[in-house]
C-alpha positions as CSV (number, residue, x, y, z in Angstrom):
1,X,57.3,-39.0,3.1
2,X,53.4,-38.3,2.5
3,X,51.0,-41.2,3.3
4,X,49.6,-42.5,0.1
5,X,46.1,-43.0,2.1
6,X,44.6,-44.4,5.4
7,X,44.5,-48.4,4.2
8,X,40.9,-50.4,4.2
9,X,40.8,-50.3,8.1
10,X,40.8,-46.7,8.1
11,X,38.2,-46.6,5.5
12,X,35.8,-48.4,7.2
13,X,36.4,-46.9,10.2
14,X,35.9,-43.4,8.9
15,X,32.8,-44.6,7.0
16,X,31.5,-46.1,10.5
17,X,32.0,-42.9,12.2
18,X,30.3,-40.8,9.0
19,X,27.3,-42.7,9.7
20,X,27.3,-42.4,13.6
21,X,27.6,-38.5,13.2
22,X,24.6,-38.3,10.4
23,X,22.6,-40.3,13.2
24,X,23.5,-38.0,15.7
25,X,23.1,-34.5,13.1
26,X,19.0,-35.2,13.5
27,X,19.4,-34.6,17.4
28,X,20.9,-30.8,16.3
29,X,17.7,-28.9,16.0
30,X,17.0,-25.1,16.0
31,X,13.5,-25.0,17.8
32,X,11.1,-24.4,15.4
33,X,10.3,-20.6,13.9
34,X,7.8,-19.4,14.0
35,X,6.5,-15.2,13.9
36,X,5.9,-14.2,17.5
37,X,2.3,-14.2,19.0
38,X,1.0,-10.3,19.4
39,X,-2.2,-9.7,20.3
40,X,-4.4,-8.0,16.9
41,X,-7.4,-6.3,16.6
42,X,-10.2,-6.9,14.2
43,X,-10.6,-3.5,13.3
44,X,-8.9,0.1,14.5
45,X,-10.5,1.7,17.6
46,X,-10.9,4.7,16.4
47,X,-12.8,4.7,13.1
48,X,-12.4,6.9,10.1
49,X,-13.8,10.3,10.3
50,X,-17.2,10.6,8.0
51,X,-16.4,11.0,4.1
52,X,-13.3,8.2,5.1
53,X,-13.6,4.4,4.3
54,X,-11.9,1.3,5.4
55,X,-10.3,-0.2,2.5
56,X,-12.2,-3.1,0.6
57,X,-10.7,-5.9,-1.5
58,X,-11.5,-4.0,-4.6
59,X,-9.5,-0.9,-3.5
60,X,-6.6,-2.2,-2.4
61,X,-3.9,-0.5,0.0
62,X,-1.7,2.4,-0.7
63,X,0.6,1.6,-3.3
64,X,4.0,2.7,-4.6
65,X,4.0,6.4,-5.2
66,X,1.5,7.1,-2.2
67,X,2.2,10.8,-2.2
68,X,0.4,10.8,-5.4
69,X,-3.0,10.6,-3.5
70,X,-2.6,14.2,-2.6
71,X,-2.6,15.0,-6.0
72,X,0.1,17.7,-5.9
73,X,2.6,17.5,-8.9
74,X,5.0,19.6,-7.4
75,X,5.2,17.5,-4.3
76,X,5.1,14.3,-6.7
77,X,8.6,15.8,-8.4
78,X,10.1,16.7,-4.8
79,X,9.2,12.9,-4.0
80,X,11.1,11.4,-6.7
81,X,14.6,13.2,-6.3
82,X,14.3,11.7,-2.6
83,X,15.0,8.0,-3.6
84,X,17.4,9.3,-5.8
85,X,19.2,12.2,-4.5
86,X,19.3,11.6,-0.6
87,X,22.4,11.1,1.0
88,X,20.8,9.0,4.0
89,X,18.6,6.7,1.7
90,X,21.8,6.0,-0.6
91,X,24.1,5.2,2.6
92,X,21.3,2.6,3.6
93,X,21.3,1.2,0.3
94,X,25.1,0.8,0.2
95,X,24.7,-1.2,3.7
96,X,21.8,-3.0,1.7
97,X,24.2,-4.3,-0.7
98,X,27.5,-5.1,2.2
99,X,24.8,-7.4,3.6
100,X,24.3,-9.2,0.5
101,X,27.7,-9.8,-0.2
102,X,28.3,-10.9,3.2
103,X,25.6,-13.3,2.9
104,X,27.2,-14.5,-0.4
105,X,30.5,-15.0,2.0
106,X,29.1,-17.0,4.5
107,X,27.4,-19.6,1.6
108,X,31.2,-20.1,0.3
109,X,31.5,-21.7,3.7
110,X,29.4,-24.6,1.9
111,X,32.1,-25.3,-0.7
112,X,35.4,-26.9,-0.2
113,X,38.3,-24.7,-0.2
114,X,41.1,-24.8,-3.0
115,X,44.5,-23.7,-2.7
116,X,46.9,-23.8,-4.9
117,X,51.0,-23.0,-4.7
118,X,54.2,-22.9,-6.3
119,X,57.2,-23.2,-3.8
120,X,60.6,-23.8,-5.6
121,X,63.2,-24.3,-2.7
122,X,67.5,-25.0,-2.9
123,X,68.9,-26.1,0.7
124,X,72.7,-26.4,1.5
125,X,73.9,-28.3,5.1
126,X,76.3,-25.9,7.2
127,X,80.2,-26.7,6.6
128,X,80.4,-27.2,10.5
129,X,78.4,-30.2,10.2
130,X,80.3,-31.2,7.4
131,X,82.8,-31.9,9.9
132,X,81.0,-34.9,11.9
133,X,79.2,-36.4,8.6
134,X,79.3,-36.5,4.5
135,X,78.1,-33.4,3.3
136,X,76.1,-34.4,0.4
137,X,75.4,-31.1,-2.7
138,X,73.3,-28.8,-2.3
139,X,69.7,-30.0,-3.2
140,X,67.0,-28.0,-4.6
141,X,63.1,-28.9,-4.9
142,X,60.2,-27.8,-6.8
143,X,56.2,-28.5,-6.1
144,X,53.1,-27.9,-7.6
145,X,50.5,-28.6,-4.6
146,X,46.8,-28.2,-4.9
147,X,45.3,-28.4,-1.3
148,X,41.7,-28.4,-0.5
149,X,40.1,-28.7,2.8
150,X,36.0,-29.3,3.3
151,X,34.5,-28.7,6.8
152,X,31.0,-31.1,6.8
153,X,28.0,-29.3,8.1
154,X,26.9,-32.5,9.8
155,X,25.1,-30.5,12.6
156,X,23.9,-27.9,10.0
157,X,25.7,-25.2,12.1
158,X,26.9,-23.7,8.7
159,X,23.6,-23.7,7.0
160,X,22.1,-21.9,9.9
161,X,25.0,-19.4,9.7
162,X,24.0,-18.6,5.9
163,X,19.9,-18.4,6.4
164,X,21.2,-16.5,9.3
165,X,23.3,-14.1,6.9
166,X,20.8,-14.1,4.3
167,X,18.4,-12.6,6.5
168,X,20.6,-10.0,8.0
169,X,20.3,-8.8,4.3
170,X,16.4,-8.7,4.5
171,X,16.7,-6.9,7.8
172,X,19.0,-4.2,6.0
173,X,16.5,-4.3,3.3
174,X,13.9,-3.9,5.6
175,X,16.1,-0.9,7.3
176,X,16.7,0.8,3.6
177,X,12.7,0.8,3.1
178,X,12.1,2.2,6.3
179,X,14.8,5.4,6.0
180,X,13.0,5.9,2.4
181,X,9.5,5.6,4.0
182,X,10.7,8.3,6.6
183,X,12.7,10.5,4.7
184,X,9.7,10.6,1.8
185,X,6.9,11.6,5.2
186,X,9.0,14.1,6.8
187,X,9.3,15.8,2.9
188,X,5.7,15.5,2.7
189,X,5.5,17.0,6.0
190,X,7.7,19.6,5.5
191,X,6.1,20.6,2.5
192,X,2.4,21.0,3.7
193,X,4.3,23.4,6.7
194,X,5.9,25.6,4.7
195,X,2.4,25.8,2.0
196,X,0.6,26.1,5.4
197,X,2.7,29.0,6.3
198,X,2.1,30.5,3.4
199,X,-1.4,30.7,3.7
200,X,-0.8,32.5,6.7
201,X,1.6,34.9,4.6
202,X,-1.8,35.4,2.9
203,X,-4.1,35.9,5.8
204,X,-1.6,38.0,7.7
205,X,-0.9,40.6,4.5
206,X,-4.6,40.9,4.1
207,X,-5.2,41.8,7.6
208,X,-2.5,44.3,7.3
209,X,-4.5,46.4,4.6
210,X,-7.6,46.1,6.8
211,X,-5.4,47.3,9.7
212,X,-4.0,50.3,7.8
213,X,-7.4,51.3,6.6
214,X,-8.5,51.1,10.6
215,X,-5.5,53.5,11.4
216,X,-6.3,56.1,8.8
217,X,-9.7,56.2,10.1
218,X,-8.6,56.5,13.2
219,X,-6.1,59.7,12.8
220,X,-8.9,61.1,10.8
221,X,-11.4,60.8,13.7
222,X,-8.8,61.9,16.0
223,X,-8.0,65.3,13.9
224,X,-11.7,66.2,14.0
225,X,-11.8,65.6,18.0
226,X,-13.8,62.5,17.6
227,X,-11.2,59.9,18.8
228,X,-8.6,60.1,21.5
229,X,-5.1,59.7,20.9
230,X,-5.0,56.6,22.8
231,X,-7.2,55.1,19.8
232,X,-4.3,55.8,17.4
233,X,-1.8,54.3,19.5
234,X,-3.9,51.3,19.9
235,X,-4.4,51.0,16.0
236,X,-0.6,51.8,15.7
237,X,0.3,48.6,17.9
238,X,-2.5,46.1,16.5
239,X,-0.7,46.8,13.0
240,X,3.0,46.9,13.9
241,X,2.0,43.6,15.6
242,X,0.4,42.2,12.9
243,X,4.1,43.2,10.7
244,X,6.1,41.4,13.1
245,X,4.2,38.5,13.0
246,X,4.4,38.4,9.1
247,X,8.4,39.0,9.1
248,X,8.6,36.0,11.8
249,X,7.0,33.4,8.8
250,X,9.5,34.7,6.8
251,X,12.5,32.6,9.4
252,X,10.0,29.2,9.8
253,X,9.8,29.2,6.1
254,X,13.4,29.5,5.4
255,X,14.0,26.8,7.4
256,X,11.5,24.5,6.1
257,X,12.5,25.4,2.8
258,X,16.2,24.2,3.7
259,X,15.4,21.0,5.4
260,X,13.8,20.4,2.0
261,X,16.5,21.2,0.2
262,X,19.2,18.4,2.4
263,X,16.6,16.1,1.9
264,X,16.8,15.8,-1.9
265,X,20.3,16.0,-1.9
266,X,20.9,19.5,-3.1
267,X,22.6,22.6,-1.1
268,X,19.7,25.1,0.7
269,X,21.4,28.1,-1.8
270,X,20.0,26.0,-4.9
271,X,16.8,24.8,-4.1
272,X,13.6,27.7,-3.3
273,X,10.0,26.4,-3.4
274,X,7.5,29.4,-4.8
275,X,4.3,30.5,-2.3
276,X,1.8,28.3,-3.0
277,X,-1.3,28.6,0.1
278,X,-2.8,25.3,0.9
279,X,-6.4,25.5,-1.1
280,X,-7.6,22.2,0.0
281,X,-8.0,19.2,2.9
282,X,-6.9,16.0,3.4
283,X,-7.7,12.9,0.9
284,X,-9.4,10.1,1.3
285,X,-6.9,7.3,2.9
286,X,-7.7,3.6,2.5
287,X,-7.0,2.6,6.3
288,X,-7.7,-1.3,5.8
289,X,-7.2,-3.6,9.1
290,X,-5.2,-4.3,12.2
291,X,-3.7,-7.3,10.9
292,X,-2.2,-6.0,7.7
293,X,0.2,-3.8,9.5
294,X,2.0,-6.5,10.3
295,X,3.0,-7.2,6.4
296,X,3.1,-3.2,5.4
297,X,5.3,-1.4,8.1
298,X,9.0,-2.1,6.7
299,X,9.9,-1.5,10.6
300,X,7.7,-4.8,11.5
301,X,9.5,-6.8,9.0
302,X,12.6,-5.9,10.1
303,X,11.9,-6.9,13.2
304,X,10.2,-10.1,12.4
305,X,13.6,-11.1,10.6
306,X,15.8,-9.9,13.7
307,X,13.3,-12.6,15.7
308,X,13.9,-15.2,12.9
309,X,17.5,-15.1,12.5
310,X,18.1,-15.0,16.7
311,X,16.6,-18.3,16.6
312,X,19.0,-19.9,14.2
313,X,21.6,-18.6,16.0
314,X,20.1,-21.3,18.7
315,X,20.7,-23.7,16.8
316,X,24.4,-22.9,16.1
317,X,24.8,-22.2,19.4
318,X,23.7,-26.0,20.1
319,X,25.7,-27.3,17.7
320,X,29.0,-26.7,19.3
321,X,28.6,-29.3,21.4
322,X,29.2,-32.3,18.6
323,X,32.3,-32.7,16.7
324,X,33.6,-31.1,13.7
325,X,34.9,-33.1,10.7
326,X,37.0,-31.2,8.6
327,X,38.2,-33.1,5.1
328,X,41.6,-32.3,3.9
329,X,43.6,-33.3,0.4
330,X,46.7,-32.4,-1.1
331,X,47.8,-33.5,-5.1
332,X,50.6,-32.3,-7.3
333,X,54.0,-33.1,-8.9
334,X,57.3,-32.1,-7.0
335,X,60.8,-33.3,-8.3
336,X,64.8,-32.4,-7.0
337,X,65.3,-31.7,-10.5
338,X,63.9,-29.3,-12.5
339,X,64.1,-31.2,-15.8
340,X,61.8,-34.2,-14.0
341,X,59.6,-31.5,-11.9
342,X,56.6,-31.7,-14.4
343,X,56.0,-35.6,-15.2
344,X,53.9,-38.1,-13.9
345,X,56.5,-40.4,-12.2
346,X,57.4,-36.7,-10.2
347,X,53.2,-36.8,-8.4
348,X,52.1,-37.0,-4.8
349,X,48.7,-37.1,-3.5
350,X,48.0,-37.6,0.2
351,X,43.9,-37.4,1.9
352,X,42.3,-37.8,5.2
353,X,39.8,-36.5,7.5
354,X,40.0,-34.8,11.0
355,X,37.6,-34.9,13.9
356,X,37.9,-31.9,16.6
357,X,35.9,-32.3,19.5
358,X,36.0,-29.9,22.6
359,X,36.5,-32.2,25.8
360,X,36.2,-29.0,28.4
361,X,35.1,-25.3,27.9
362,X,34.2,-24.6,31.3
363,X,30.9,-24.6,30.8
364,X,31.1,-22.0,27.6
365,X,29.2,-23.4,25.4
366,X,26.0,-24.4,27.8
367,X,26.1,-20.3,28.4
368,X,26.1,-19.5,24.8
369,X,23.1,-21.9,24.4
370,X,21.3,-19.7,27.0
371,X,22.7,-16.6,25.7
372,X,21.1,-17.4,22.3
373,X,18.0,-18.1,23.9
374,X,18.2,-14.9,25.9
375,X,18.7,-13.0,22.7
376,X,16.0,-14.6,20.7
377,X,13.3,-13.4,23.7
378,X,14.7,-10.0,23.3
379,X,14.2,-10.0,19.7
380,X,10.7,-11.6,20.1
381,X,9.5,-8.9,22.7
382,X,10.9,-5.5,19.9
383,X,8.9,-7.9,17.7
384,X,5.3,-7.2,19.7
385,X,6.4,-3.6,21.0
386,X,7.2,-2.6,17.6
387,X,3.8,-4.1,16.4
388,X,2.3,-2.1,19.4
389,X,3.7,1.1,18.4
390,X,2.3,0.6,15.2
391,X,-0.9,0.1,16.3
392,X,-0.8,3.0,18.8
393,X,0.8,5.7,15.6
394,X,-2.4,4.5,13.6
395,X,-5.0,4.9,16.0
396,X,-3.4,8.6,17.5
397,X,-3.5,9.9,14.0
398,X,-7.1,8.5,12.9
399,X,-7.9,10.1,15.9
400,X,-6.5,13.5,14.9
401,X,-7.7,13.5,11.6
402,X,-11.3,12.7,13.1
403,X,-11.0,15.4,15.6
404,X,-9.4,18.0,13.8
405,X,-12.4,17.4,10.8
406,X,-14.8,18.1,14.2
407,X,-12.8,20.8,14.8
408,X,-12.7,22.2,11.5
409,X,-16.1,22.4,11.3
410,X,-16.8,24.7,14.6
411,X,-13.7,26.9,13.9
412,X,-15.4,27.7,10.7
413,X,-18.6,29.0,12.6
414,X,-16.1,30.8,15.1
415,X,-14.6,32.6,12.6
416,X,-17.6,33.7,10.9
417,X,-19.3,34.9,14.1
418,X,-15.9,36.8,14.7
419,X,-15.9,38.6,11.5
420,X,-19.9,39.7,12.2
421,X,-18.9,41.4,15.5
422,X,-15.8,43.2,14.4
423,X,-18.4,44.4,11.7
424,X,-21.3,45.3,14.0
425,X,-17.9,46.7,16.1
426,X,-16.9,48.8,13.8
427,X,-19.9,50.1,12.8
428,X,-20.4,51.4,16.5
429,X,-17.3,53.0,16.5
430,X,-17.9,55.0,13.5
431,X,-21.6,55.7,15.4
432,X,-19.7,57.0,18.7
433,X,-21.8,54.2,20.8
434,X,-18.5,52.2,22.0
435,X,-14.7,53.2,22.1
436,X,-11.8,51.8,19.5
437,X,-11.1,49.5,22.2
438,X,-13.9,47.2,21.5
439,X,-13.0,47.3,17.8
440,X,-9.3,46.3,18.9
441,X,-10.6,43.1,20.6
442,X,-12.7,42.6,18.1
443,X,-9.6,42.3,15.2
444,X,-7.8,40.3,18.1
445,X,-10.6,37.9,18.1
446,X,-11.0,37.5,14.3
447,X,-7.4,37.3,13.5
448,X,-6.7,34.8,16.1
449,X,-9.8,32.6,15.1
450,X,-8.4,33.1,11.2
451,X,-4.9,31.8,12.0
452,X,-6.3,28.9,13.9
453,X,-8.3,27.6,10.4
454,X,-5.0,27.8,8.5
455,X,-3.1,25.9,11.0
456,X,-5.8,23.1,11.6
457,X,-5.6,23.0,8.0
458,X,-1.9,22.3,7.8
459,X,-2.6,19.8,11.1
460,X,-5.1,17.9,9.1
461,X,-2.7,17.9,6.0
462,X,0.5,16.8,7.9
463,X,-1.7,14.4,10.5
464,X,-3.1,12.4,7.1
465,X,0.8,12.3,5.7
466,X,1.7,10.8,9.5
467,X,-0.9,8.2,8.9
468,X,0.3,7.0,5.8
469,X,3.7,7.1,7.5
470,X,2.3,5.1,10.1
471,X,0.5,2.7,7.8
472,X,3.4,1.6,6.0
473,X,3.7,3.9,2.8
474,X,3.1,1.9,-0.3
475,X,5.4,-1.2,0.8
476,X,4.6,-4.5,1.1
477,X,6.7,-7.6,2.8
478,X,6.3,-9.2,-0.4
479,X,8.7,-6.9,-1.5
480,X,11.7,-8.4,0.5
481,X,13.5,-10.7,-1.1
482,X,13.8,-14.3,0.2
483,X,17.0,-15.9,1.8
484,X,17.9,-18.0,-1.8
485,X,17.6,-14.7,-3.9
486,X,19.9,-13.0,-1.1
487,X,22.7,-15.6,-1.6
488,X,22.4,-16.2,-5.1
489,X,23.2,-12.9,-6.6
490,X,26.1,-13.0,-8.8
């Protein structure tokens, strides 16, 4: 037989004890959240080179597209496939969306839950009993139970649980803007290497013709007993050097041209870039301050939401120690005979709470406590090295692109000065005042000083892409979305 309630006594007794336990829920308390200190500086160490500007209010950040600064549409439709086409950016955003759901999962945890059943059962007692007592017919039965049971988040355990879920799914946000950020830099970068190379391509097949033009002056001096043979060996070997070099571009640029390829989802066989030689330098970046690092860098945010959520899980952790009350009812209609199963004389109803209280754990619960505390410090401390490591990728490459503009500079006058003495070289040679030799370390000289300007070039290139890499890309925090959008998406 169900009980048809708990009388008046229990009534008031379970209404006394509901308002005990709500008196008690205000001593459950998560400490308060806040972001973790880190030190910040007012402004970067080291400084934009000259031409460079730190952003104002009125020019805002990098936004969005920030590839687009470099002005390059072929780069600006590489860029776009990424997003779209890139097996690692589409995996993150498939974790993106588990995290949402499971955030939707753990607010179902608010609601009551509803069951419903239809058992239809005959029973028959054994003829061996019949022996000792009446045997009555077989008997069949036939319910319709609804049951629904309600756990009360009197210690707000289960709330925490969902904010805690609900930014799991901004840290996977967070995690899917920082893949895209990385994947869209390392195509950037990629790009700029292989164009860099093939300015090289450039540099190198004009030196060959130079080259030849020195052999066939040299064999020509050497069959009129000017020059030695030794001269046309040495011309020989600067140019067959010179060859080898140029074939060798040919296997960094095939490989560049691949890891291109994978990263906007297509096979290496369908994808070829044409030459294109870097023609121009670096743009102008706005670098802005310290302090807004902390809301552009998708990394940062990530971890500022790893910090927050660690600290509700104090909270839940603290909350074990009061009881749980758990709200249980059962309603329906069950009858012996079919005929009567589905009338109103044939309904049952029975309702009452339950209190669970753990009286001995062995001290389990005080360690979870501290092992929640433990974890939050963790969290805390990847907060303010991640924030470090931001500030330390910023500063190393303003400092590259500073130096390397320095650097540019005197290269230029290097390579200028080289190409005046393998001129003043090989107008000596032709004069019999100095041997070939002097015009082979001349072309050494030049070539080398050449190569160097193409690939500071390239450095300054990839060194500006690595500092709007490090700078956060276009993104903004503002982008994540908050804990109530998380858990209500249908």
């Amino acid at each position: 037989m169900r009980k048809q309630g708990l009388g008046n006594g229990g009534a008031l007794a379970r209404a006394a004890f509901l308002a005990a336990a709500l008196c008690l829920a205000g001593c459950v308390h998560a400490p308060v959240y806040h972001v973790p200190a880190t030190a910040v500086s007012n402004s970067f160490k080291e400084q934009p080179p000259d031409g460079w500007k730190h952003a104002q209010p009125s020019d805002g950040t990098l936004r969005g597209n920030w590839w687009e600064i470099f002005g390059d549409p072929a780069l600006n439709r590489l860029e776009e496939q990424v997003s779209v086409s890139n097996q690692n950016i589409k995996q993150a955003e498939a974790n993106f969306r588990a995290a949402e759901a499971a955030a939707r999962v753990a607010r179902s945890a608010l609601f009551p839950l509803v069951t419903g059943s239809m058992p239809i059962n005959g029973s028959q007692v054994s003829s061996r009993l019949s022996q000792f007592v009446h045997t009555p017919a077989p008997v069949g039965t036939y319910e319709i139970p609804i049951n629904a049971s309600y756990t009360a988040d009197l210690w707000g355990s289960i709330h925490r649980a969902v904010t805690a879920s609900a930014i799991g799914a901004q840290v996977s946000e967070a995690q899917l803007e920082s893949a895209r950020l990385v994947y869209q830099a390392d195509l950037a970068l990629y790009y700029f290497q292989l164009h860099g190379l093939d300015a090289d391509e450039v540099l190198l097949r004009q030196t060959l013709d130079s080259y030849s033009e020195y052999l066939v002056l040299t064999r020509n001096r050497f069959r009129g007993g000017v020059a030695s043979d030794a001269d046309v060996a040495q011309a020989e070997t600067q140019l067959y050097t010179t060859q080898s070099a140029l074939v060798d571009l040919g296997v960094q640029r095939a490989q560049l041209e691949h890891a291109i390829a994978m990263l906007i989802g297509k096979p290496p066989a369908q994808f070829s870039l044409p030459h294109a030689p870097i023609q121009v330098g670096p743009p102008s970046i706005p670098v802005g301050v310290p302090s807004e690092l902390l809301e552009r860098r998708p990394d940062i945010a990530q971890a500022e939401r790893q910090a927050a959520a660690a600290n509700l899980q104090i909270g839940i952790a603290k909350a074990a120690f009061f009881p749980a009350l758990t709200l249980s009812a059962e309603a329906g209609v069950e009858s012996t005979s079919f005929v009567n199963w589905i009338t109103w004389p044939s309904r049952f109803w029975a309702v009452g709470p339950q209190f669970a209280q753990i009286l001995f754990d062995a001290g389990r619960r005080n360690a979870q406590v501290v092992e929640a505390q433990a974890s939050y410090d963790a969290t805390a401390a990847n907060y303010r090295q991640t924030v470090l490591t931001a500030f330390q990728q910023v500063e190393d490459n303003l400092a590259a692109l500073r130096v390397l503009q320095n650097e540019a500079g005197t290269l230029d006058r290097a390579v200028s000065s080289a190409q005046r003495a393998l001129t003043v070289s090989t107008a000596q040679y032709k004069a019999g005042t100095v041997s070939y030799l002097q015009v082979i370390t001349s072309q050494t000289i030049a070539l080398q000083d050449e190569r160097s300007a193409v690939d500071l070039r390239t450095r300054r290139m990839t060194a500006s892409v690595l500092l709007i890499e490090a700078l956060g890309g276009g993104w903004n925090a503002a982008q994540l979305p908050n804990t109530r959008q998380v858990v209500s998406q249908p």
